[in-house]
Steps between C-alpha positions, in 0.01 A plus 500: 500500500141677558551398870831626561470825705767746585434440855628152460767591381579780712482253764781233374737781392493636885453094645841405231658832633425397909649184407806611386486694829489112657786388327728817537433471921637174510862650484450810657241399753298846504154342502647263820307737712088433392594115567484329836731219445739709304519754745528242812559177413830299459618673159461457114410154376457382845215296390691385179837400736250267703389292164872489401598393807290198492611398171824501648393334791339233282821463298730440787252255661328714770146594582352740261358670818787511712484818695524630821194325640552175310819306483717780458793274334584640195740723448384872370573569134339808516504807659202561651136302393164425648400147568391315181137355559428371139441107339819369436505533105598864526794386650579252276549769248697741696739193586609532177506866532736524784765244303499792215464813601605674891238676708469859376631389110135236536284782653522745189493215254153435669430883462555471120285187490190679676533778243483242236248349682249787535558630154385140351170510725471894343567389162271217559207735647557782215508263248189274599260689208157309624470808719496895439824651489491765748403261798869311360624812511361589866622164678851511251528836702352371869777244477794677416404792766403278787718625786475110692736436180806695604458315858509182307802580309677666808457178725532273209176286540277281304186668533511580100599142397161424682330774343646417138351086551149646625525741175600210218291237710134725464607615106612117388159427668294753343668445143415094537154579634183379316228679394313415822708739686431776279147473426170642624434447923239295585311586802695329799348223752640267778294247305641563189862484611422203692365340148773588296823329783294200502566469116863441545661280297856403524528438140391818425723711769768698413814645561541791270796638357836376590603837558188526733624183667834609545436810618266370737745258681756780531302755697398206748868440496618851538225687765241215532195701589351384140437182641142735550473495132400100541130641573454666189653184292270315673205714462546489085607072532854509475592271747794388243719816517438550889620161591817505246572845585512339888710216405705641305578786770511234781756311262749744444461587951510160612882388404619771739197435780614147504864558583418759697164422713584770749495737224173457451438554815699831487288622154135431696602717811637794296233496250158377675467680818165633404543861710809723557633527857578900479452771333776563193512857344525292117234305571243662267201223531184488624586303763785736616221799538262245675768428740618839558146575578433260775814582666383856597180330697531487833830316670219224703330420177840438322613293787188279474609115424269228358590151484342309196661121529827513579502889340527806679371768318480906563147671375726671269616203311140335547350809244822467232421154485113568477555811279726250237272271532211740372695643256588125335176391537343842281772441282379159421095585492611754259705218322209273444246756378766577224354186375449505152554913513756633196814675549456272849913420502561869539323487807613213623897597477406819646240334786774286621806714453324775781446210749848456519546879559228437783553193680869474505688635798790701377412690161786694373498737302662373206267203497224766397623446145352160474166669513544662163461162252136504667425848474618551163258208414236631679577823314529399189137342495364739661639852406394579873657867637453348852721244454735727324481755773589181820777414256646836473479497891645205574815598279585842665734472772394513872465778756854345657704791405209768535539390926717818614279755321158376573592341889838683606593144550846381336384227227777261648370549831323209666157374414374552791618880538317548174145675611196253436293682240838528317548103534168424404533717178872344431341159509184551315695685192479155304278298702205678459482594116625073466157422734279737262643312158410194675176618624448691135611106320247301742186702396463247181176578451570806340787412305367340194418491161726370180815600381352722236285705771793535708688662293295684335334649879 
């Protein structure tokens, strides 16, 4: 208890109180107004209807992505949804679902389940004694008060059952890690790294935990993007769990994608456009600022068209491409000289979690809770106020509702009425303090030492 400070707890009691806050407003609506989508978009659970309706879809033998653009055969169960652009085991699930339970009756069942669901990863993260209590305390508290939460809840996404597999998958790692990953560091080389893959063995490879396994296969399953994780598996030889998590993955996809071929189709072209077309108020990634950027240049450089094979591509999409291409790449220099380094999962979770934030083309901003599993590893070894302090900002709300009284500008007022300073503000909100905790993560070389030093530092 020597390390339990009244600040910590100062700062649960007001993060448990917010929450309540959360929970209360999704009756009476009065926080509606900070949130973009909750303020504009179709309605409550509009996100949640869409998942529904492709269970039901699935269940009476339709496309899972039947919408307007695609198909448009089933008939609506819902009331209102956006397009569902997940693998088809989330569906599978909700087919079920939609047999049980009607629309709205579904929606708060899946309310109560992400309570239950974030106060397991809290009691997991208070409860996990290996490190001080008042960092537990600090992320119990950054989790509960995170505003992106009450988005979550309001739309009724599945940006938290991501966040709770990313969570369980680093802590079932970490508690079957050997001592090698908690040791001293030794001095990194190229040479050295190089050494140590040729060693390989496939004998001597392995998967981990179950648990790790499992919950491995399910984020690839649910949001995919940990497919990035593969480097880092690869880096410390295990090639075992990266391939089985794959199969397994592609196994439970590829009933569906065989029945369906033009499905497949459907899920690539919704998911793996690598830049956004325009500019949407809740897109809160880098790419989204980037974008909004270049579009203020002059109109002749805008209009500019090059044709790479049989591509035609603007200068604007040219530099998102280039810009995630040099943000992957650092990522995965960063990756390799984590060779060997301890603590070095933290960093990877939290390395590869921001490149999602800042290569993919439409962030929202409920999908910022993904980044806390990473950042309350990274915190946890570390202790670090900086990455405290780009937590705490990327869990306050936006400037979305602050648009009257610092532009004169109606909030619900077009984009592009919406002065520029303003917009580049609005989009930078959550962008920028995700690119410093990236930036802050990649800087290895002063991130070091054993688990004893780090928490003692």
């Amino acid at each position: 208890m020597k390390d339990l400070s009244k600040g910590a707890v100062i700062f649960v009691s007001l993060a448990l109180c917010l929450h309540l806050l959360f929970f209360a407003s999704l009756h009476f609506g009065f926080l509606n107004p900070l949130y973009i989508e909750a303020n504009e978009g179709h309605g409550q659970a509009s996100d949640f209807f869409g998942i529904y309706q492709a269970g039901a879809n699935l269940s009476g033998g339709f496309s899972i992505y039947d919408s307007d653009d695609y198909r448009n055969e089933a008939p609506r169960v819902v009331p209102f949804f956006y397009y569902y652009r997940y693998l088809p085991p989330t569906a599978y699930g909700f087919a079920l679902i939609s047999l049980i339970l009607p629309p709205w009756s579904a929606y708060w069942f899946w309310v109560i389940v992400n309570e239950i669901l974030l106060g397991l990863i809290i009691w997991s993260v208070v409860g996990w004694r290996i490190w001080p209590l008042r960092r537990r305390l600090i992320m119990a508290g950054l989790w509960l008060g995170f505003f992106p939460f009450y988005l979550e809840q309001n739309m009724g996404q599945f940006s938290l059952t991501m966040a709770a597999m990313l969570w369980f998958l680093w802590r079932f790692d970490i508690e079957g890690a050997q001592g090698k990953d908690l040791g001293p560091e030794p001095a990194f080389s190229w040479s050295a790294l190089w050494a140590d893959l040729r060693q390989y063995r496939w004998k001597q490879d392995r998967f981990g935990s179950p648990a790790v396994l499992a919950s491995w296969t399910a984020s690839l399953v649910l949001k995919s993007y940990t497919i990035f994780l593969v480097l880092p598996y690869l880096r410390d030889r295990m090639l075992k769990r990266a391939i089985l998590g794959g199969i397994l993955s592609a196994a439970v996809c590829a009933p569906y994608f065989i029945r369906r071929p033009n499905d497949l189709v459907e899920f690539a072209r919704l998911n793996f456009n690598p830049t956004t077309h325009r500019i949407l108020k809740g897109a809160l990634g880098l790419q989204t600022f980037i974008m909004d950027g270049l579009t203020r240049l002059p109109g002749s450089w805008n209009n500019l068209l090059f044709t790479v094979g049989p591509l035609r591509v603007t200068p604007a999409k040219a530099i998102l491409v280039l810009v995630s291409l040099a943000v992957v790449a650092w990522a995965a220099r960063a990756t390799l000289r984590l060779h060997n380094k301890p603590q070095r999962r933290a960093y990877d979770l939290a390395i590869w979690s921001a490149v999602f934030f800042l290569i993919f083309k439409t962030v929202w901003e409920y999908h910022y809770l993904m980044i806390l599993p990473g950042l309350t590893a990274v915190y946890f070894v570390t202790g670090s106020r900086t990455v405290l302090t780009l937590g705490i900002l990327m869990g306050l709300p936006t400037l979305y509702a602050a648009c009257p009284l610092l532009t004169g500008v109606a909030s619900a007022a077009p984009i592009s009425e919406w002065p520029g300073w303003f917009r580049m503000l609005h989009f930078s909100v959550k962008s920028l303090p995700l690119l410093l905790f990236f930036i802050w993560c990649t800087r290895t070389e002063k991130r070091a030492g054993n688990r004893a030093e780090l928490l003692n530092g």
